[in-house]
C-alpha positions, 0 to 999 in steps of 0.5 A: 567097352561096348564088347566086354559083357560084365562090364556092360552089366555094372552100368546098369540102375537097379537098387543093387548098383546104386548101394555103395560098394563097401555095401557089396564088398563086406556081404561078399566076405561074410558070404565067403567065409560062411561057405569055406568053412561049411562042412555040415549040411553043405548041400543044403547050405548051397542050395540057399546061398544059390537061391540068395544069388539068383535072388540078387541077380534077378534084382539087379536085372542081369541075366541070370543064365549068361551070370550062371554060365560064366560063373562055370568057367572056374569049373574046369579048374576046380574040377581037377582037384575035384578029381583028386579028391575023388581018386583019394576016396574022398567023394564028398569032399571033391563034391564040397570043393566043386560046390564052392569053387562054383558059388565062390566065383558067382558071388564075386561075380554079382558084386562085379557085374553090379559095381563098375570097376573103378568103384569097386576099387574105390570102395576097396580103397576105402577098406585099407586094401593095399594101394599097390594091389589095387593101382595094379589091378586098374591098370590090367582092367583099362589095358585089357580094353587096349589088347582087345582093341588092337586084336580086333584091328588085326583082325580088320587088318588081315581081313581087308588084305584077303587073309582067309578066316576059315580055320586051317586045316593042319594043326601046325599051321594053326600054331604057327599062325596063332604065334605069329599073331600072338608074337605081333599083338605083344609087340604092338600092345608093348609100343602102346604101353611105352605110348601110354606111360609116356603120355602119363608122366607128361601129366604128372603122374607120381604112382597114384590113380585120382578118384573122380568121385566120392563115395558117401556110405547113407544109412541104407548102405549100413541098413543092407550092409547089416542084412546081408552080411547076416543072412549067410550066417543065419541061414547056415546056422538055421540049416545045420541046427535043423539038421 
């Protein structure tokens, strides 16, 4: 696990990964629901959900920088419909839209880089999040690891039969060999899927994943779970009120 960063993160021992999860997930919705339904004074309204993040982050002792540039991957994505709106004659709300895709995929970002997975699926659980949902999403966080794993072996593989890694230089030949590549890390990762649901079956799996661990929600868990659910909420009535 060593190569996958957030993963790394939420291992960490600050106060903000010792809470419970359900301490994180809850503030996590208040937050979101407060930012998709600003309207007014929603520059400013950023600003300080942005300061309330980089405070959390920086607390939690992760890098804020690196938290800040994955975060922007969900620019791209946001920005196309930015654009849209912007073409529309609607700038501000292209704006709104971009601001809050942003600070969106931060915030679950710092729930995630301070709560391992298996946790925060746990805490979820917790909260009558649909069992199917969750057994699925573990099941694409452990494979990930295997995928990984077995790119990198091929990597090694190619690597130690003389294979050049220097990139080609005809753009067909790039794509021939990335499907090749691709077409052989599917057929690998699917024999090791049939390896891995015959192992489990072996030892009695019936559909559902066991915790190894419980969870016990202590006062301070209720004390933070009550502060930061409410101060979005304040915080953005403060701002429009002064407004």
């Amino acid at each position: 696990m060593h190569h996958i960063v957030l993963d790394r993160w939420s291992r960490g021992a600050s106060p903000l990964h010792r809470l419970d999860p359900r301490a994180k997930i809850v503030p996590l919705l208040a937050l979101l629901a407060a930012l998709a339904t600003a309207r007014h004074a929603l520059p400013e309204f950023s600003a300080a959900v942005f300061a309330m993040l980089c405070a959390a982050l920086l607390a939690a002792r992760i890098p804020l920088f690196a938290a800040l540039a994955r975060a922007a991957l969900v620019l791209p994505f946001a920005a196309v419909f930015a654009a849209v709106c912007w073409l529309s004659g609607d700038p501000a709300r292209g704006l709104a839209l971009a601001l809050k895709s942003y600070l969106s995929a931060l915030a679950v970002l710092t729930v995630v880089a301070t709560t391992p997975l298996p946790v925060l699926l746990r805490g979820l659980e917790l909260l009558r999040v649909p069992l199917f949902l969750l057994t699925v999403a573990q099941f694409l966080y452990r494979y990930l690891f295997v995928i990984s794993e077995e790119a990198q072996h091929m990597r090694k593989a190619a690597a130690a039969r003389g294979t050049p890694m220097r990139p080609l230089e005809s753009l067909g030949a790039r794509f021939r060999a990335a499907a090749g590549a691709l077409a052989v890390l599917f057929a690998r990762s699917y024999g090791r899927a049939q390896d891995v649901h015959r192992a489990m079956l072996a030892r009695g799996f019936t559909g559902r994943l066991h915790p190894l661990f419980d969870l016990r929600f202590r006062p301070a868990d209720a004390a933070f779970t009550a502060l930061a659910s409410l101060a979005p909420v304040a915080a953005r009535l403060a701002i429009e009120r002064i407004r």
